[in-house]
C-alpha positions in Angstrom: 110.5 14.9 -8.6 108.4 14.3 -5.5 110.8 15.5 -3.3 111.0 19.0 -5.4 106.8 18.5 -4.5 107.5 18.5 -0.7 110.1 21.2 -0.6 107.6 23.3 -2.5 104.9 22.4 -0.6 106.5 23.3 2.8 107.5 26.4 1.2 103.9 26.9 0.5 103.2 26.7 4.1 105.3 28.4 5.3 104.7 31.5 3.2 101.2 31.3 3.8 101.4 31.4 7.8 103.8 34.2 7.9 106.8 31.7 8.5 109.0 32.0 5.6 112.0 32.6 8.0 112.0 30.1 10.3 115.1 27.7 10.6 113.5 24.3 9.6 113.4 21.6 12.2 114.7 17.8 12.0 111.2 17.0 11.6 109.9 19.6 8.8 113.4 18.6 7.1 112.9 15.2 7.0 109.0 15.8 5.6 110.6 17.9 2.7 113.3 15.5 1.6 110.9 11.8 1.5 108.2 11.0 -0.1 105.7 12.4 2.8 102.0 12.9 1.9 101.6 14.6 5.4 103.1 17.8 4.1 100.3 18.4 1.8 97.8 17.0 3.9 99.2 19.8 6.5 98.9 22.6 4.3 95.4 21.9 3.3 94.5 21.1 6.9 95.8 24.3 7.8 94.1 26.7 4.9 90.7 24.7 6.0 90.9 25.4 9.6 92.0 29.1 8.6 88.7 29.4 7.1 86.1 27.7 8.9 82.6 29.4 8.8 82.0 29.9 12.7 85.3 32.1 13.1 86.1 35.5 11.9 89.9 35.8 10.7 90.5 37.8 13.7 89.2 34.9 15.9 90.9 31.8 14.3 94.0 34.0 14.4 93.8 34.7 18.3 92.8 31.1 18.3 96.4 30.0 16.8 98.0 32.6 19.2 96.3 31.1 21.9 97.6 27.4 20.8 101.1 29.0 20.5 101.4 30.7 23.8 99.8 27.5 25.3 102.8 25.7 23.7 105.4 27.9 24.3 105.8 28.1 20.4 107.9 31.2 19.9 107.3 31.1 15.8 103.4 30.6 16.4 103.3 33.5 18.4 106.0 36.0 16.3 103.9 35.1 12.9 100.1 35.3 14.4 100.7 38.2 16.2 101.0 40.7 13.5 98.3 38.4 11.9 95.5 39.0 14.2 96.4 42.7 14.7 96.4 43.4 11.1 92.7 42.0 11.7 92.2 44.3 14.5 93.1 42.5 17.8 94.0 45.4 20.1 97.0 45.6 22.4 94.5 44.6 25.6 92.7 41.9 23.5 96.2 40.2 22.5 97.4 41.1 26.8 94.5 39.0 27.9 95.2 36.2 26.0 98.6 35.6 27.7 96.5 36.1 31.1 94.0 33.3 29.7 96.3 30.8 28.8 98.3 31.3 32.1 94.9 30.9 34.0 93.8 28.1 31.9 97.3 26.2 32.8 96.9 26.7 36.1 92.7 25.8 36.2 93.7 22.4 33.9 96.5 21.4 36.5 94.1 21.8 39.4 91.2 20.6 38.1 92.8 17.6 36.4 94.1 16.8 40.1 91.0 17.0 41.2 89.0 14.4 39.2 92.2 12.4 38.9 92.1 11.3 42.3 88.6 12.4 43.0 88.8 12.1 46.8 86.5 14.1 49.0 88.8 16.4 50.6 90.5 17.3 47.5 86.8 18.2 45.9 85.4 19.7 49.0 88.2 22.2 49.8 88.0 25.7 48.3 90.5 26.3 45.2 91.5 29.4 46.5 92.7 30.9 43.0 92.1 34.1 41.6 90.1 34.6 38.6 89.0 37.7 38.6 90.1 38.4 34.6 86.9 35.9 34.1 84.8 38.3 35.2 84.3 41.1 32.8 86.9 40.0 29.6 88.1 42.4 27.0 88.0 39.3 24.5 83.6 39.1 25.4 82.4 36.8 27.8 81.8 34.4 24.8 85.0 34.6 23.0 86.9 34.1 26.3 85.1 31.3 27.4 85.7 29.5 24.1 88.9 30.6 24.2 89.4 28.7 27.6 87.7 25.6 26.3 90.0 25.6 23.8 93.0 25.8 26.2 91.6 23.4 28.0 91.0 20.8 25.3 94.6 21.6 24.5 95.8 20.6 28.1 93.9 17.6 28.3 91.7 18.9 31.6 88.1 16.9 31.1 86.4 19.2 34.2 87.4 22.4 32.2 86.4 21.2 28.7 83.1 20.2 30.4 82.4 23.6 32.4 84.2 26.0 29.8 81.2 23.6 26.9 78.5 24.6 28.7 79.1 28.2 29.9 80.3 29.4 26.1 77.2 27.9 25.0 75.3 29.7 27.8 77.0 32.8 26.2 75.2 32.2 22.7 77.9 29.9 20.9 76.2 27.3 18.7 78.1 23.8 18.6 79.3 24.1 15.0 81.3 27.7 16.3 83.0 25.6 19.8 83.6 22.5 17.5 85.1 24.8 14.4 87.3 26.5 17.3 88.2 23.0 18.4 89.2 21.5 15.1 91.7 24.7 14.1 92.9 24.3 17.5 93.8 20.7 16.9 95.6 21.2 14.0 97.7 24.2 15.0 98.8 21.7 18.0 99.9 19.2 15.1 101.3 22.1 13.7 103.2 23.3 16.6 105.0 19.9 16.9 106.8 20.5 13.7 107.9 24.1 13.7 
């Protein structure tokens, strides 16, 4: 009985995130066939973050995209593209992202160097990297700097989570909008793992 629960359950989410095709993983398989209380927990996890006040659909769906380019999630990225369109994310909008997240990666591994090993020469030496997409965004200066805090959270990089804070906020985002964008981000990434 339970376990007919859980396979209906992960059917649930899976239908509801535009993933009703996917070939199940060792991990999602196990989930549906015990006793687990996570699949449920998961789904409502999910239909929360989904909805969280500070975030238009279009946003927590180019959120999720973000999270899914970040990790290399192909069924992330097939299912939340046609998602965030549908809610009106243009070509250009959805082109930008893959340039953020590739900036963001590259930013995070630098910067995380950086105050790693926090040695003069390594902080007093110019970067040298290109960032010119930073400059005048098709996402909004706002969206794309929470957009990049959110990356950066992702990746772990304490220097960019600190800078990216403070500049979206600079851009008029209240803390209940960055820490909304946070949380859905932190789920997708607990997502991710299992599909």
């Amino acid at each position: 009985m339970m376990i007919q629960t859980q396979n209906e359950t992960l059917g649930r989410i899976l239908s509801d995130f535009n993933l009703a095709d996917i070939e199940l993983t060792t991990g999602l398989d196990l989930l549906a066939n015990t006793d687990s209380k996570y699949l449920r927990d998961l789904r409502i996890n999910l239909s929360n973050a989904l909805a969280y006040p500070n975030l238009t659909k279009k946003e927590s769906y180019l959120v999720v995209l973000a999270v899914g380019i970040n990790e290399k999630n192909s069924h992330l990225v097939k299912a939340f593209t046609p998602l965030a369109e549908a809610e009106g994310a243009t070509t250009n909008e959805i082109a930008e992202l893959y340039s953020l997240v590739s900036l963001m990666n590259v930013n995070n591994v630098f910067y995380r160097f950086r105050h790693y090993t926090q040695k003069e020469y390594y902080t007093n030496t110019p970067a040298g990297i290109k960032m010119s997409i930073m400059m005048n965004p098709v996402l909004g200066k706002e969206f794309f700097e929470l957009l990049s805090l959110v990356v950066s959270a992702v990746n772990g990089c304490e220097m960019c989570v600190n800078a990216h804070e403070q500049s979206v906020k600079q851009h008029g985002a209240t803390e209940a909008r960055i820490y909304d964008a946070i949380r859905l981000a932190s789920v997708v990434k607990g997502f991710s793992t299992l599909i």
